[in-house]
C-alpha positions in Angstrom: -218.3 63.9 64.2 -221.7 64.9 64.6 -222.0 64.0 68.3 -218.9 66.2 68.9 -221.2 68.9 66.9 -224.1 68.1 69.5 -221.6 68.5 72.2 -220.4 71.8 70.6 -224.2 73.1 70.0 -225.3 72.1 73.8 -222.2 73.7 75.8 -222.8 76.4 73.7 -226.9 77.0 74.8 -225.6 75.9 78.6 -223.1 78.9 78.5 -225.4 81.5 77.0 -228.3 80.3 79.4 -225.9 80.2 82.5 -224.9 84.1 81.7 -228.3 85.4 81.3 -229.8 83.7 84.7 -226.6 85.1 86.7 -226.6 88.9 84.7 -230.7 88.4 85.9 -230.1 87.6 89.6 -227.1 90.1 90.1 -229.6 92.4 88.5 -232.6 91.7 91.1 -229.6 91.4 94.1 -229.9 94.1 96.6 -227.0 95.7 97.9 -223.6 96.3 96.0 -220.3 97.7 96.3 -218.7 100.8 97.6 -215.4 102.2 97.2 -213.9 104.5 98.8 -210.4 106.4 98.2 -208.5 109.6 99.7 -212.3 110.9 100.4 -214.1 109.8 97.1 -216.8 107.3 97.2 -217.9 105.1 94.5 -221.2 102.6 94.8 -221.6 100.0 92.3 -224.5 98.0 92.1 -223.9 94.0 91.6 -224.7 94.0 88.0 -222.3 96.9 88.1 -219.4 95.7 90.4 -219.3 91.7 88.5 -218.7 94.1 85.1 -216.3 96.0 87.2 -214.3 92.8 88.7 -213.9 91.3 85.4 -212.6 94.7 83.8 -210.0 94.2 86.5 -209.2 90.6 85.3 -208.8 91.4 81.8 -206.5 94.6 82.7 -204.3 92.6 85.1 -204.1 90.2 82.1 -203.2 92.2 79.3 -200.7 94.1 81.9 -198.8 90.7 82.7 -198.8 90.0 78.9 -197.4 93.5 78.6 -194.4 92.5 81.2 -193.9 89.4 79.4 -193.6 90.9 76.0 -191.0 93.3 77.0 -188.9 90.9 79.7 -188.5 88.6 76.3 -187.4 91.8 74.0 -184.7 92.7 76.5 -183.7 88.6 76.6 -183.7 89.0 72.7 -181.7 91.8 72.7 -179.5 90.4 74.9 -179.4 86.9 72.5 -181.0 84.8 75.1 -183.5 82.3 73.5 -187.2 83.3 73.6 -190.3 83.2 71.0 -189.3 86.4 69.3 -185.7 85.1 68.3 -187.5 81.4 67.3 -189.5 83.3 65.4 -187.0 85.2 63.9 -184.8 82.0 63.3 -187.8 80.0 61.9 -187.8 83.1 59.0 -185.0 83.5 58.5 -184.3 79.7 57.8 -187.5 79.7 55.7 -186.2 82.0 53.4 -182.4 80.2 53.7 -184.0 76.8 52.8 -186.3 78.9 49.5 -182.7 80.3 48.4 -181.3 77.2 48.3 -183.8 75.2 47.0 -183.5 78.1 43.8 -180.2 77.7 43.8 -180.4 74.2 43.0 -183.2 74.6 40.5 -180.5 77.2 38.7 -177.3 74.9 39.6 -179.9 71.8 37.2 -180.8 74.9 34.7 -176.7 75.7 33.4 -177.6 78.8 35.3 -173.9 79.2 37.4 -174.0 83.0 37.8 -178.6 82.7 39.5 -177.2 79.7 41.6 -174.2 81.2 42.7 -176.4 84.5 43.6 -178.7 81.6 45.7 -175.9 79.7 47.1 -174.4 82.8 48.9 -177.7 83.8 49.9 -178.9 80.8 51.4 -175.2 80.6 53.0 -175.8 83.9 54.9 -178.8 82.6 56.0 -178.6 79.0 57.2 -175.8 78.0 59.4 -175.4 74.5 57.6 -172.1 74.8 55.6 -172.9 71.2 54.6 -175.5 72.0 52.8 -174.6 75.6 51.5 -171.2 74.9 50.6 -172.0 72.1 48.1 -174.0 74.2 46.4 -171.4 77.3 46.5 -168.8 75.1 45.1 -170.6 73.4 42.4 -172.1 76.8 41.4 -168.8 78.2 41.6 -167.4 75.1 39.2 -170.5 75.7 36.7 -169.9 79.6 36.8 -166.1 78.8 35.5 -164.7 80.4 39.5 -161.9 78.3 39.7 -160.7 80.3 43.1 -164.0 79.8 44.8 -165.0 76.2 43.6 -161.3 75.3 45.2 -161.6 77.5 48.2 -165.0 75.8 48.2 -163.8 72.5 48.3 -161.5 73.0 51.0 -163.6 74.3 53.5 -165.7 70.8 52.6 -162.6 69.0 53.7 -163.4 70.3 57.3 -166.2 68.1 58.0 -166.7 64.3 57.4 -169.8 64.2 56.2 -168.3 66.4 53.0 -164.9 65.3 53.0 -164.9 62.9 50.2 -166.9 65.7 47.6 -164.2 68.3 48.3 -161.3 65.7 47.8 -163.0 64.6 44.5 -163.6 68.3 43.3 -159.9 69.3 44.0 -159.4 66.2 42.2 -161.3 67.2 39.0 -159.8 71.0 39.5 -156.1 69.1 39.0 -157.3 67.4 36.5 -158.4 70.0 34.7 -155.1 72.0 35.8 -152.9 69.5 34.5 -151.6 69.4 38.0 -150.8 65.1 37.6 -148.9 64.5 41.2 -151.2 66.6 43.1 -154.0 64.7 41.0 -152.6 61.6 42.0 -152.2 62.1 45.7 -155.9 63.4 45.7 -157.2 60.1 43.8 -155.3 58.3 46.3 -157.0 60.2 49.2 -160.4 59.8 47.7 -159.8 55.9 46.9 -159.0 55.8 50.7 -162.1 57.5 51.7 -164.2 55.8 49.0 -162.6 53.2 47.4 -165.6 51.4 45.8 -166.4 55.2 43.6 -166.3 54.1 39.9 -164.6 57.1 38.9 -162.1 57.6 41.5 -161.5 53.7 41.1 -160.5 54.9 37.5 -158.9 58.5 37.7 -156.6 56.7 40.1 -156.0 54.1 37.5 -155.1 56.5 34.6 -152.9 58.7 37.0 -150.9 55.6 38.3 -150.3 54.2 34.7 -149.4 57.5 33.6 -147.0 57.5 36.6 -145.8 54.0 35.4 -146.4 52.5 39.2 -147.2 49.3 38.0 -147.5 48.4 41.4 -150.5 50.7 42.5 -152.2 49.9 38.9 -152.5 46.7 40.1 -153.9 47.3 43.8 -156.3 49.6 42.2 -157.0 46.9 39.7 -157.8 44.5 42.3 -159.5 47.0 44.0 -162.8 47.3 41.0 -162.7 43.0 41.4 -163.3 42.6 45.0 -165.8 45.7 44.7 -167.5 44.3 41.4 -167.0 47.0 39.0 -164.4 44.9 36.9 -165.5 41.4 35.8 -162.5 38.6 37.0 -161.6 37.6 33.0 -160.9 41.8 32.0 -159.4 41.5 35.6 -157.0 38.7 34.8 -155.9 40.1 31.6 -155.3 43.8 32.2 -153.5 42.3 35.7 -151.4 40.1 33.4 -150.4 43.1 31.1 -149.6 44.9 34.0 -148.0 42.5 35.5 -145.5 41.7 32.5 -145.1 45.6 32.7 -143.5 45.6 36.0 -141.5 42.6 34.9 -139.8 44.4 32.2 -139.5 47.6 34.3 -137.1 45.2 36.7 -135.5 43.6 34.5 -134.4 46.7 33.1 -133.3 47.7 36.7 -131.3 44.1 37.0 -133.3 42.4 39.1 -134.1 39.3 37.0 -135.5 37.4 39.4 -138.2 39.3 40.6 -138.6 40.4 36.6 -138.5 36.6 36.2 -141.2 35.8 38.8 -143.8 38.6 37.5 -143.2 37.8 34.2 -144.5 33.5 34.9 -147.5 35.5 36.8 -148.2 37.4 34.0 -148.5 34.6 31.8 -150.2 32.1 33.7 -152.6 35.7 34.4 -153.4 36.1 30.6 -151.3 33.6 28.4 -151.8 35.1 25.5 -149.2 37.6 26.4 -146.4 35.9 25.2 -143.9 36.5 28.0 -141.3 34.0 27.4 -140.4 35.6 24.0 -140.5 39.1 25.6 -137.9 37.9 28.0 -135.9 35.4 26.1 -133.9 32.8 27.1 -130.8 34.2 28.2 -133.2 36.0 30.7 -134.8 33.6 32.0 -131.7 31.2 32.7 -129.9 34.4 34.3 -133.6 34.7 36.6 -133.2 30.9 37.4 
């Protein structure tokens, strides 16, 4: 650091003393320079004419800055790239980025209405839809704006990225709605694109039971083992209920020997279950 300061200090003396020895010997030069033009004559002596040349450098200069400044306004008016629109865009993004970063602030606050206010802001400023429409549709859900959180959500469902949070929050919306075979082809949709989601794992569950598809119940159930969010002796025991469920469900439709089979997997599933008194006898022999 402090060589780099000697350097600094030195060029600096060298500069200064290489200006004053060339303003003395342009000074004690004879001759100079004479213009002449349409009958007028100018003499300039050397000091005179090097003070004269460099005016000339700094005009021609500033006059090609000049040309460049406006060739890049007319590209910017015409929406070609230059500084100006960069520097424009950089602003503008600046201030898109601030109004979503209060929007989320807000959004963490309870404040729907301020993050709403943010969210559309920032959405007229940045074009990242992934970014702004989150925000949008979760300030529109904490605002109570059923219309836009669900027109929201659907315009998530365009890209990939977002797909699975506007699935999930039309899910919730159904929910909510009472809306239970719309909810239940959602949670389906969202276990397909997510299908180790905890609560997806378990709206599905709900909806499917409620639904009576024993079935599905017990694909989803099978579903939280393999992805470790159901430990195997809950597994085996809810399975086994289940299980015995869709035995009885076939038995009621006559088919006693697939009622028959489920109803031995349900038991050796949980034993406590007490299948063979559910079915009885005369059942069981007609399953045989």
């Amino acid at each position: 650091m402090m060589l780099w300061s000697l350097i600094k200090i030195l060029s600096f003396v060298f500069l200064v003393t290489a200006v004053t020895l060339g303003t003395e010997m342009l000074m004690e030069a004879q001759g100079g320079v004479t213009v002449q033009y349409a009958g007028l004559e100018l003499s300039f002596g050397p000091l005179q004419a090097a003070i004269l040349i460099l005016f000339l450098i700094v005009a021609v200069w500033f006059f090609l800055k000049l040309i460049g400044l406006l060739i890049a306004l007319l590209r910017f008016i015409n929406g070609d790239e230059t500084a100006l629109s960069r520097y424009f865009d950089h602003n503008r993004e600046r201030r898109g980025f601030e109004a979503l970063s209060d929007g989320l602030v807000a959004l963490a606050s309870g404040d729907g209405r301020e993050a709403m206010t943010k969210a559309k802001k920032a959405d007229r400023l940045l074009n990242r839809p992934d970014l702004t429409n989150l925000v949008v549709a979760q300030a529109a859900v904490a605002n109570g704006d059923a219309a836009t959180a669900k027109a929201t959500f659907k315009k998530l469902l365009q890209d990939p990225k977002t797909r699975f949070v506007g699935v999930h929050g039309l899910l919730q919306q159904s929910l909510q709605a009472g809306e239970t075979d719309t909810a239940l082809k959602l949670a389906e949709h969202a276990f397909a694109l997510k299908p180790k989601h905890l609560e997806t794992q378990d709206a599905l569950l709900k909806l499917q039971a409620s639904q009576e598809d024993w079935q599905g119940v017990r694909t989803t159930l099978n579903a939280k083992l393999k992805h470790g969010a159901l430990p195997r002796d809950v597994y085996k025991r809810r399975d086994g209920v289940f299980a015995l469920s869709q035995a009885q469900e076939l038995r009621g439709e006559g088919k006693l020997e697939a009622a028959h089979k489920l109803a031995v997997e349900a038991n050796r599933l949980s034993p406590t279950l007490g299948t063979s008194g559910s079915f009885g006898g005369a059942g069981l022999s007609r399953a045989r």
